[in-house]
C-alpha positions in Angstrom: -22.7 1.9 0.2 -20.0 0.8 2.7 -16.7 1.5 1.9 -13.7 -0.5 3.4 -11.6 2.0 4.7 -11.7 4.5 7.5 -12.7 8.1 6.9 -9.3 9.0 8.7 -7.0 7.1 6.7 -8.8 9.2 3.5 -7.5 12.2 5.6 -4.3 10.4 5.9 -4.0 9.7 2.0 -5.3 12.9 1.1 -2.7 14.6 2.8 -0.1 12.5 1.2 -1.4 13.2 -2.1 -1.3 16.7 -1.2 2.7 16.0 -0.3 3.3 14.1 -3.5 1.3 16.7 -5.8 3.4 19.7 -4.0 6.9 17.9 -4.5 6.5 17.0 -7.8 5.3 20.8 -8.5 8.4 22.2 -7.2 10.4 19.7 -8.6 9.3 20.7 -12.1 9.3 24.4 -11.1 13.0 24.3 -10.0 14.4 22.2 -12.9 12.3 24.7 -15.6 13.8 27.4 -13.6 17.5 26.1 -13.3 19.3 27.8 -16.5 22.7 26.3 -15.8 21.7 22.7 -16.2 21.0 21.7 -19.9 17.6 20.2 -20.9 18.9 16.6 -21.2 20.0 16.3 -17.9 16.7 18.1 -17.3 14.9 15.4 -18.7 17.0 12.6 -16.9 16.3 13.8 -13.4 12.4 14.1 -14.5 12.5 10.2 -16.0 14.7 9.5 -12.5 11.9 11.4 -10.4 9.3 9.1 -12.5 11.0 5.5 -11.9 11.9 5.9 -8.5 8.0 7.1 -7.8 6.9 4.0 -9.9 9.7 1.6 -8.1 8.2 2.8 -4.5 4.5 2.6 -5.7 5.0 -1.0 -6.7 6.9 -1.6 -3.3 4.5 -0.2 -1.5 1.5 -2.1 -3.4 3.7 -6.0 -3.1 4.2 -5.1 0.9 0.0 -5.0 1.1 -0.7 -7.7 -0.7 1.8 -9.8 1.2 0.4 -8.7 4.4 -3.1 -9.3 3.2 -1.9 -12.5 1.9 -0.3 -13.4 5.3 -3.9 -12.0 7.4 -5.7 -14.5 4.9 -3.8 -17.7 6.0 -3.9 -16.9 9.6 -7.7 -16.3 9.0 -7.7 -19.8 7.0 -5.9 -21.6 10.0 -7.5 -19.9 13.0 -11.2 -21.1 11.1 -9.4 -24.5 10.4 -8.3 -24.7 14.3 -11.9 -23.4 15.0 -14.0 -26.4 13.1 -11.5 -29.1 14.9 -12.2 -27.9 18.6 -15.4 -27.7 17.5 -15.9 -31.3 16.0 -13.8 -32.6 18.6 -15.6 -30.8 21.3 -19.2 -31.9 19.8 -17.7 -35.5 19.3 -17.4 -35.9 22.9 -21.0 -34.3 23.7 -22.3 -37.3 21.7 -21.3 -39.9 23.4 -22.4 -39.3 26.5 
């Protein structure tokens, strides 16, 4: 089965995973590790980690589907464009 993306950008992502995974690993290990800092504060840096991670996920998913959105169009117009030269091109054929 063909998939759509490029076996390099799964290098790519999997290395960012990898990134992500890791932070968030040594994120939890130094806030279970930090004794000075009491557990509710804990707990609002983790639900701050967690928001922020959701709030760039989201911006990250509305900036593809606007570009997508955007290649679509111009792949809408250039067709349009196409089919006019086309019939205007094949018009002019005809008559002679």
């Amino acid at each position: 089965m063909y998939q759509h993306e490029k076996p390099d950008n799964m290098v790519i992502m999997m290395f960012n995973l990898a990134g992500v995974a890791a932070a968030y690993i040594l994120l939890g290990l130094s806030l279970y590790k930090s004794v000075d800092v009491p557990l509710a504060t804990k707990g609002f840096w983790g639900i701050g980690v967690l928001l922020l991670t959701l709030s760039l996920v989201n911006f990250v998913k509305y900036r593809f589907d606007n570009q997508a959105r955007i290649d679509r169009i111009n792949r809408l117009e250039e067709a349009r464009n196409e089919k006019l030269l086309e019939d205007y091109v094949g018009d002019g054929k005809d008559d002679k």
